[in-house]
C-alpha positions in Angstrom: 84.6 133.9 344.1 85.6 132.2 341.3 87.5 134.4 338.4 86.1 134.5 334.7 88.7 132.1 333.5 87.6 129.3 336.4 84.1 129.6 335.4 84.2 127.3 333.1 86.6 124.8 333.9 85.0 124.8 337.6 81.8 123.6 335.7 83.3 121.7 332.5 85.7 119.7 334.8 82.7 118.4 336.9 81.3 117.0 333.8 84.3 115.2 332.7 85.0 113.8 336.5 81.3 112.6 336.6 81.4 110.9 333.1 81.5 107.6 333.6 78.5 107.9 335.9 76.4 110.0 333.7 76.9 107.2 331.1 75.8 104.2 333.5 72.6 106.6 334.5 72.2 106.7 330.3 72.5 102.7 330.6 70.2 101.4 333.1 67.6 104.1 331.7 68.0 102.3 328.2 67.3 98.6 330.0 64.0 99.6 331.1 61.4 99.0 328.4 59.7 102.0 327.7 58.0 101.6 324.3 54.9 103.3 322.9 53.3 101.4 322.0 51.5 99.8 324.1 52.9 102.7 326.0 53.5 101.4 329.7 55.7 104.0 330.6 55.2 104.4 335.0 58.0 101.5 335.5 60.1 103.0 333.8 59.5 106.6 335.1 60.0 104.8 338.3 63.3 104.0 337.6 64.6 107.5 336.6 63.1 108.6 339.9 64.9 106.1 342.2 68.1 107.1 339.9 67.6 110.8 340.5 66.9 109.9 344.0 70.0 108.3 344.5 72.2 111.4 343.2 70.6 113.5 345.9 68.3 115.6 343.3 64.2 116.6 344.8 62.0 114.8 342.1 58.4 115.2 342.3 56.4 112.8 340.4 52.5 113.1 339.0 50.8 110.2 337.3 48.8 110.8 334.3 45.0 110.2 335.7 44.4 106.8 333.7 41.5 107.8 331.9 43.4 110.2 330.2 46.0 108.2 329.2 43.8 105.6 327.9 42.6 108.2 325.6 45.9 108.9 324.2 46.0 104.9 323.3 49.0 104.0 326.6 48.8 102.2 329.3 50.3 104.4 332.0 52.3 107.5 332.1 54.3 109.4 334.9 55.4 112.5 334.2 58.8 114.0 336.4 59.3 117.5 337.8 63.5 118.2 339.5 63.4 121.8 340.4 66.2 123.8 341.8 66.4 127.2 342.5 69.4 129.3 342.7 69.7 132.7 344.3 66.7 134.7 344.2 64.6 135.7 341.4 66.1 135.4 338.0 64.3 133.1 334.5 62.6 129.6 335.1 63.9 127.7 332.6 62.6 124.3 331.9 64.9 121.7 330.0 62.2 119.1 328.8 63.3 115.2 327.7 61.3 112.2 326.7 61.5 108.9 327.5 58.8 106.9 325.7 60.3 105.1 322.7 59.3 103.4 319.6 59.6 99.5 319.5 62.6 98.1 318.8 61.7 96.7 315.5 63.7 94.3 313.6 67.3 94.0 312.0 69.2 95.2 315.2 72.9 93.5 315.7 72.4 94.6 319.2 70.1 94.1 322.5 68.1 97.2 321.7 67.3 97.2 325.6 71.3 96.6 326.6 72.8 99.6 326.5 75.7 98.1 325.7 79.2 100.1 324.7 81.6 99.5 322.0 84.8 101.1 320.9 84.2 102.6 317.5 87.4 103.2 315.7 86.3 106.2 313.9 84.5 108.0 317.1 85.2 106.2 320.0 82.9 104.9 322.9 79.2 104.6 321.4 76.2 103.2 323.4 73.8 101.3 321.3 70.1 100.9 322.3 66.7 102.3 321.9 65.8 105.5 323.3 69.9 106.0 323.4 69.5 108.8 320.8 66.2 109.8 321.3 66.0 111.1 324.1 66.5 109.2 327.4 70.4 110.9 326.2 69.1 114.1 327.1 67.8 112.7 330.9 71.2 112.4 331.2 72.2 115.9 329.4 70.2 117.8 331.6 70.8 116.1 334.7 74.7 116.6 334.9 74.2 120.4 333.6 71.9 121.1 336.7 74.4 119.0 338.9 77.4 120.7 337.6 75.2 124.1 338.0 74.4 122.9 341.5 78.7 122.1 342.6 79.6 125.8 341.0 77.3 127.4 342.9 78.6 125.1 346.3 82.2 126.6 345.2 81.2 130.3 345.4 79.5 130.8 341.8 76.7 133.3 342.2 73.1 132.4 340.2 70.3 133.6 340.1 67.3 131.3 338.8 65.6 128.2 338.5 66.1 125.3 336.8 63.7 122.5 336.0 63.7 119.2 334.4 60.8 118.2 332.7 61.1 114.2 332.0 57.8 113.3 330.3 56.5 110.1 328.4 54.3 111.0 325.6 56.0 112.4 323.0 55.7 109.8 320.5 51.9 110.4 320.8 51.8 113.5 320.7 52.9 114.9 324.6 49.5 116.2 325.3 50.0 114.0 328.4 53.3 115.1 329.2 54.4 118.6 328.8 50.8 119.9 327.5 49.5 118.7 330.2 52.4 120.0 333.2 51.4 123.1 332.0 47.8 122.7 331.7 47.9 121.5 335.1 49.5 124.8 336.3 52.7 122.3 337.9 55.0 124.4 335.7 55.1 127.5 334.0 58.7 128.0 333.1 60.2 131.7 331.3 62.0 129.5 328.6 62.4 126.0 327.3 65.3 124.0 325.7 64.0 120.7 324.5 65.5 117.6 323.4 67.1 117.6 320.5 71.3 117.4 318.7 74.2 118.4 319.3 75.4 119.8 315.7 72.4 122.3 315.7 70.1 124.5 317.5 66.6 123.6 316.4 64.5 126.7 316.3 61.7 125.8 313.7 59.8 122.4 313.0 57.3 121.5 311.1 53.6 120.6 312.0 51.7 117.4 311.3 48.3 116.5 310.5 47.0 112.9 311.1 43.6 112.0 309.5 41.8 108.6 308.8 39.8 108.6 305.7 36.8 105.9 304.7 35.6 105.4 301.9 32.2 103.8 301.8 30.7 101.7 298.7 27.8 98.8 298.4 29.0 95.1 298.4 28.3 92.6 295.8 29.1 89.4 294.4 32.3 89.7 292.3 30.6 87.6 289.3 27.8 91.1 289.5 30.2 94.1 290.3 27.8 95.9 289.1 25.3 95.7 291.6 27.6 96.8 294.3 29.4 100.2 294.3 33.4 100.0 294.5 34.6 101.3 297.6 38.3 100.5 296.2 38.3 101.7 292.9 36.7 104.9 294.8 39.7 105.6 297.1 42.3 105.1 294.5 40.6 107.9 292.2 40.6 110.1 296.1 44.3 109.0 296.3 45.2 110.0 293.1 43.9 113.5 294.1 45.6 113.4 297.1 48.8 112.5 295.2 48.3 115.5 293.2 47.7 117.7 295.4 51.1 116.4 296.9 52.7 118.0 293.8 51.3 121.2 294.7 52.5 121.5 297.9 55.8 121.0 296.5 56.2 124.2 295.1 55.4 125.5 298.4 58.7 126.5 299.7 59.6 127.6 303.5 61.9 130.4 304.3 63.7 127.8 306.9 66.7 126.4 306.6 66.5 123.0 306.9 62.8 122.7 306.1 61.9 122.2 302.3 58.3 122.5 301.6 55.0 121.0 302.7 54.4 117.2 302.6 51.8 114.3 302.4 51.9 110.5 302.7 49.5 107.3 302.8 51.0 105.2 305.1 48.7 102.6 306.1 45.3 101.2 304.1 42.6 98.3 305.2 39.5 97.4 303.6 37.8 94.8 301.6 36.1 91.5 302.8 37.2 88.9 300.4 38.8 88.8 296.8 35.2 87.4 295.1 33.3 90.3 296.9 33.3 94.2 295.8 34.3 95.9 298.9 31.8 97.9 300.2 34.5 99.7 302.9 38.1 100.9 302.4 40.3 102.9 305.1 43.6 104.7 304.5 45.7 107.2 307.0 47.0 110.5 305.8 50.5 111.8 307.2 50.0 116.0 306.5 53.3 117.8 307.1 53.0 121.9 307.6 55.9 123.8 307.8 56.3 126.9 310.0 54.6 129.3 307.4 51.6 127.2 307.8 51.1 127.7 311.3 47.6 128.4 312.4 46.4 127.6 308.7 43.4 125.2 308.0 45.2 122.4 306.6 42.8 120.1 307.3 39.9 122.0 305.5 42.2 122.3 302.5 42.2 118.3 302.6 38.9 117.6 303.4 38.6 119.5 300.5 40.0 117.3 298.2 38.7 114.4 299.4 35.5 115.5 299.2 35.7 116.5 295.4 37.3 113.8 294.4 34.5 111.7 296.1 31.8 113.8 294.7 32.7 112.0 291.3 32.0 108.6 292.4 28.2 108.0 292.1 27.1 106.1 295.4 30.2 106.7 297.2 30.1 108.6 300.7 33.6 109.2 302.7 34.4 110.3 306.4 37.5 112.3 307.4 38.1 112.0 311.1 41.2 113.6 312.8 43.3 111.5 314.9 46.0 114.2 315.7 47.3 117.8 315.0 50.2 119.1 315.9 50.7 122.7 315.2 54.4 124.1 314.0 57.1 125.2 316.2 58.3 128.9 315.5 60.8 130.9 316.7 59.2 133.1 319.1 60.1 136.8 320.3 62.6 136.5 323.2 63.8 133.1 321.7 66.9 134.8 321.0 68.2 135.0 324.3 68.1 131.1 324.4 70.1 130.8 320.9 73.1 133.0 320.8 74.5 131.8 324.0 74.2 128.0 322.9 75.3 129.3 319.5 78.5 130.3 321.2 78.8 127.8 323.6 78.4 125.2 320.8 80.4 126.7 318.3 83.3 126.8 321.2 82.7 123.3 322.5 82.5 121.6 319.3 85.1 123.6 317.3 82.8 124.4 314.6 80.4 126.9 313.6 77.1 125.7 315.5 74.3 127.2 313.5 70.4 127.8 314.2 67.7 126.0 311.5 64.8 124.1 311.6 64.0 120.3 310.8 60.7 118.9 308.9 59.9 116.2 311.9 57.8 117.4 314.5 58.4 117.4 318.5 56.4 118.0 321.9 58.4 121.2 322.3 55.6 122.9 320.6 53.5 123.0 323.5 56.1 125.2 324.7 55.6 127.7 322.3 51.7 127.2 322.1 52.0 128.8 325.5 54.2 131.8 324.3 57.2 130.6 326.3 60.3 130.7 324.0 61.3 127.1 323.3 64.5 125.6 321.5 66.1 122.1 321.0 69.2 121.1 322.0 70.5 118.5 323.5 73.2 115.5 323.2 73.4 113.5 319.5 74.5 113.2 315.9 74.6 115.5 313.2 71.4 113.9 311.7 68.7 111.2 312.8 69.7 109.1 310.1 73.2 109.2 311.4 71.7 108.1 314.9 69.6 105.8 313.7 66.6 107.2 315.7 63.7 104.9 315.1 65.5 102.2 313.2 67.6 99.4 314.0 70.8 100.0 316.0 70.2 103.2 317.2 73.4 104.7 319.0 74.8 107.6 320.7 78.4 108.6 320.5 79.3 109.3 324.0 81.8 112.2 323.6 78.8 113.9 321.8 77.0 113.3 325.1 80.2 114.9 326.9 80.3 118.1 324.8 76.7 118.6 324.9 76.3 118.6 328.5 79.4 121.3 328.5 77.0 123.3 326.3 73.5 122.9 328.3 75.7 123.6 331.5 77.6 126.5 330.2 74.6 128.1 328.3 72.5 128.0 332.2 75.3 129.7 333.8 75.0 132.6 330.9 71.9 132.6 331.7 71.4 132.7 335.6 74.8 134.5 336.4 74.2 136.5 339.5 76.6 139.0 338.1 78.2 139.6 334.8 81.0 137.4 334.3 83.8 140.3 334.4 82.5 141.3 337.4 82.6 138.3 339.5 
């Protein structure tokens, strides 16, 4: 058996020997498209399955019944299931990663589908691409922890448990087609879940997010007679002006989170009118909602319908819809959670050399589907200190690969906490 002091270097040194191909899995993962939208995600599902394949893992693979994804506006979707149990008994723990991207967008100095690799003098190898950061990174986390789980345990290390990846392909839409539905599906129903996410941090808290589409409906007229028409435009800037407002007030709303501020609200996208010489008779904006952890389970959409409709109410002949488009509840720390975050704490904190700490971030993620189910759910995975210092979602997104390194030490390590058959002074 190995002795406490082997443990980790009998797991940490297969990580380092099997580097180079864990970055040219990460590569050939980045030059397969995989943008949603349009979201045509099964080729490149595909792909990670053959790749899998080819390192020996057991990969079972369920489509998405197309219906359903058309619903959630893709075009196909393939969701992956490796499982590997060790021992008997012991937690089911799932380690869930995306791999639908946003488009690549403009302003990038590199193929964003070329994966390619470039000595940076301040911190070394860094793969550019999209998806590099966020999270197709973390296909490649997870996979070399459970490898490097599944050569200790061939060299005498005693586990008990199970291990399985979730790879899904829906989370910039929302993942009720990826990990909502695994577990809706009854093809998974792990004891805890560590979810994509940095390597600087162990995210226990997000924030929620409301998406709603509001029209505003006037009476159209000939610009030379406004008055015989009713203004759908000047209508929905005296709504937005509310809304504005009641932006402000949600300001003073502050979370107990670290890392999360206070509630927020944005207009990010408005269409209407039919020509310049006619008063619109129609005009269509989308709200952004953001709820942070103290909100969960509250009616945030009532409290905005709410304004809308009372600022409406004060525009003779004006009517105005509010139709949901998505909701995404908070993620919260959950009871148990804690046996997830003080052994990455300590395995980060070691790792990295600095004091890793847990906190919460005001984006939102697909690991909430986790904790909608009661199972205790973290993120953690391989990446920056910040999205911003990725570039996640903009131009030139990159990973620093010894990030990638460390991190998988981390995942790796923190399983073996987790399913060792013994305690570790005892094996």
């Amino acid at each position: 058996m190995p002795s406490p002091v082997s443990l980790d270097s009998l797991i940490t040194d297969f990580i380092d020997r099997e580097h180079p191909a864990q970055i040219a899995f990460l590569q050939e993962l980045v030059r397969v498209p995989s943008d949603n939208p349009d979201g045509d995600c099964a080729p490149h599902a595909a792909r990670a399955e053959a790749l899998l394949k080819e390192l020996g893992l057991p990969v079972d693979a369920y489509p998405v019944p197309q219906e359903l994804v058309q619903q959630h506006g893709m075009r196909s979707a393939t969701n992956l299931i490796v499982r590997h149990q060790f021992g008997e008994g012991g937690p089911v723990i799932a380690l869930n990663a995306h791999g639908d991207v946003v488009p690549p967008g403009r302003g990038w100095t590199f193929d964003p589908y070329g994966g390619e690799v470039v000595n940076d003098p301040q911190h070394g190898p860094t793969m550019y691409g999209r998806g590099v950061a966020v999270s197709k990174s973390d296909f490649a986390t997870y996979t070399w922890a459970l490898r490097a789980l599944q050569n200790a345990a061939d060299q005498g290390l005693a586990l008990n448990g199970t291990i399985e990846l979730h790879l899904t392909y829906d989370e910039e839409t929302g993942g009720e087609i990826g990990p909502k539905w695994l577990l809706d599906e009854g093809l998974s129903n792990p004891d805890y879940a560590i979810s994509a996410g940095f390597s600087y941090g162990i995210t226990v808290a997000h924030n929620g997010c409301l998406h709603a589409e509001v029209t505003v409906h006037g009476k159209q007229a000939h610009a030379a007679m406004p008055h015989t028409g009713v203004d759908a435009l000047e209508a929905a800037t005296h709504i937005l002006r509310a809304l504005y407002d009641y932006r402000g007030e949600l300001a003073q709303r502050k979370s107990a989170v670290t890392g999360i501020d206070c509630p927020g609200l944005n207009v990010g996208l408005i269409n209407g009118g039919i020509n310049t010489n006619v008063v619109p008779d129609q005009v269509s904006f989308r709200v952004d909602r953001r709820m942070i952890p103290e909100e969960m389970g509250s009616d945030a959409e009532g409290d905005l319908r709410r304004v809308i409709e009372a600022a409406a109410a004060t525009r003779p002949g004006i009517t105005v819809d509010v139709r949901r488009i998505m909701q995404a509840e908070p993620l919260v720390e959950l009871p148990g959670a804690h046996r997830l975050i003080e052994p990455l704490r300590k395995r980060a904190s070691s790792v990295f050399a600095t004091d890793i700490a847990a906190h919460g971030v005001p984006l939102y993620t697909d690991a909430r589907h986790y904790t909608a189910r009661g199972i205790p759910t973290v993120l953690y995975g391989a990446g920056p200190r910040t999205l911003i210092e990725a570039r996640g979602h903009n131009s030139d997104e990159n990973l620093r690969l010894e990030d990638l390194r460390k991190a998988t030490h981390v995942v790796a390590l923190t399983l073996a906490d987790l399913l060792v058959a013994k305690p570790a002074a005892q094996v």
